[in-house]
C-alpha positions as CSV (number, residue, x, y, z in Angstrom):
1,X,-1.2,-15.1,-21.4
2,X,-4.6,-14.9,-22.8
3,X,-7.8,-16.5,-21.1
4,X,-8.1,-19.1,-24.2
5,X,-8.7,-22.6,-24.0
6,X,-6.0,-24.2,-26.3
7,X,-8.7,-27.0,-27.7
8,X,-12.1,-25.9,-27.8
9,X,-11.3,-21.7,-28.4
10,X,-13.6,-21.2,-25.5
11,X,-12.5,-17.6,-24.2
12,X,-13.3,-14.8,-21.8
13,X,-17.3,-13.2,-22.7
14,X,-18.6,-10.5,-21.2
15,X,-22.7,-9.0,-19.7
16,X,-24.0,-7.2,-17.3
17,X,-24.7,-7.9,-13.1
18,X,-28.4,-7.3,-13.2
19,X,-29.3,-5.5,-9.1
20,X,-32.7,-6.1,-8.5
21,X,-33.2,-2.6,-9.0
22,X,-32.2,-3.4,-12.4
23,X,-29.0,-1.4,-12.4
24,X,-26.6,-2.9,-14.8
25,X,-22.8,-2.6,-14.5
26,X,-20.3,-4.5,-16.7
27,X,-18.5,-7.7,-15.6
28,X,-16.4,-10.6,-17.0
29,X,-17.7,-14.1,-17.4
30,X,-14.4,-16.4,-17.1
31,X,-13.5,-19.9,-18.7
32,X,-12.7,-22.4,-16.4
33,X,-9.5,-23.2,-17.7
34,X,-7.3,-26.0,-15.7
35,X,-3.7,-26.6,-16.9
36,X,-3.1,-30.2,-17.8
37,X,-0.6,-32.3,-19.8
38,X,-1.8,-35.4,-22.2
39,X,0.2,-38.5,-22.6
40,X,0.6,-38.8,-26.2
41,X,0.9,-41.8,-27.5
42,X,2.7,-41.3,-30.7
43,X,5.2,-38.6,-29.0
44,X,5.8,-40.6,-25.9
45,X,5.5,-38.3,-23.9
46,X,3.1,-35.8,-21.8
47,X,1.6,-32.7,-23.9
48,X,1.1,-29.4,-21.2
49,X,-2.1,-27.2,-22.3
50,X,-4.3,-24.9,-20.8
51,X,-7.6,-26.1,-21.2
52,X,-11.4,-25.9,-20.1
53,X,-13.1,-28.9,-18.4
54,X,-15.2,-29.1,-21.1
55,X,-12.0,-29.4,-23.4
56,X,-11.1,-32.2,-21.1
57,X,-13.9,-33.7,-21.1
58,X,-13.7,-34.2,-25.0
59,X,-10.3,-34.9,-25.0
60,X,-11.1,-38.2,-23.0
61,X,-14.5,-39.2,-25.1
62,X,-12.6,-39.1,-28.0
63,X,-9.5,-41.3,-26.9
64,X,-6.8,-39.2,-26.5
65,X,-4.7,-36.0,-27.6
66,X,-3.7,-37.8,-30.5
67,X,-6.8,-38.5,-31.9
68,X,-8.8,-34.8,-30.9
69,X,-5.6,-33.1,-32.6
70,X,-5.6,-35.0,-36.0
71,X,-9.6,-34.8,-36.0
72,X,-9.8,-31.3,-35.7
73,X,-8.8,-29.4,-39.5
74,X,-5.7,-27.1,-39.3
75,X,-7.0,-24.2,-39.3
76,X,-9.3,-24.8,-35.9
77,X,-6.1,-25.3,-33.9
78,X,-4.1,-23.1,-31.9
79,X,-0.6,-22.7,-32.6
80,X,0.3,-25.0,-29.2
81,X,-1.4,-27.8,-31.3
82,X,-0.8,-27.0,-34.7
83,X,2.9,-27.7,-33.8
84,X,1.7,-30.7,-32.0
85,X,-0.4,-32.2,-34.7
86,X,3.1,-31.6,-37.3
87,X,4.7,-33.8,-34.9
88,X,2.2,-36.5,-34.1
89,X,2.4,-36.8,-38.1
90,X,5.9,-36.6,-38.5
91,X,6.2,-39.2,-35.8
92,X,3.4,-41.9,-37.7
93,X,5.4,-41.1,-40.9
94,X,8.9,-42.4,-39.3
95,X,7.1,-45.1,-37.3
96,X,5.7,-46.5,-40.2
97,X,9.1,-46.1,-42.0
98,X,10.7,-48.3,-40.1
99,X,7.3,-50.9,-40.0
């Protein structure tokens, strides 16, 4: 699986170790990417990702999985939460169905 966080797109960069001889040599700087689950309200249930702390972080300010997935445009989301977001709104739609 890919170094990606799943909400923010935050993934793998890479530079240069500078010695204090100023040799360079190539390294990796990594995301710090946790896995987590989300209690979704609308679903009911808990929501696994693999996310950054800084991902997390948002998550909470905002309110909630719920609310960061329908916030975010379509075409921003990975496909984990693209198919999340479809049913979060497919859930609303039969909840206020039956209202």
């Amino acid at each position: 699986m890919s170094r990606k966080c799943e909400l923010t797109g935050k993934a793998v960069m890479s530079g240069n170790n500078v010695s204090h001889a100023n040799n360079r040599t190539r390294r990796r700087f990594l995301p710090n990417l946790q896995p987590i689950s989300f209690w979704s309200d609308a679903l009911e249930r808990r929501v696994s990702v693999k996310a950054s702390t800084a991902g997390i972080r948002t998550v909470d300010k905002v309110g909630g999985i719920d609310k960061f997935v329908m916030s975010k445009a379509k075409t921003k989301l990975s496909p984990v939460l693209a198919k999340l977001r479809k049913s979060i709104e497919k859930a609303e739609k039969s909840k206020a169905a039956s209202k």
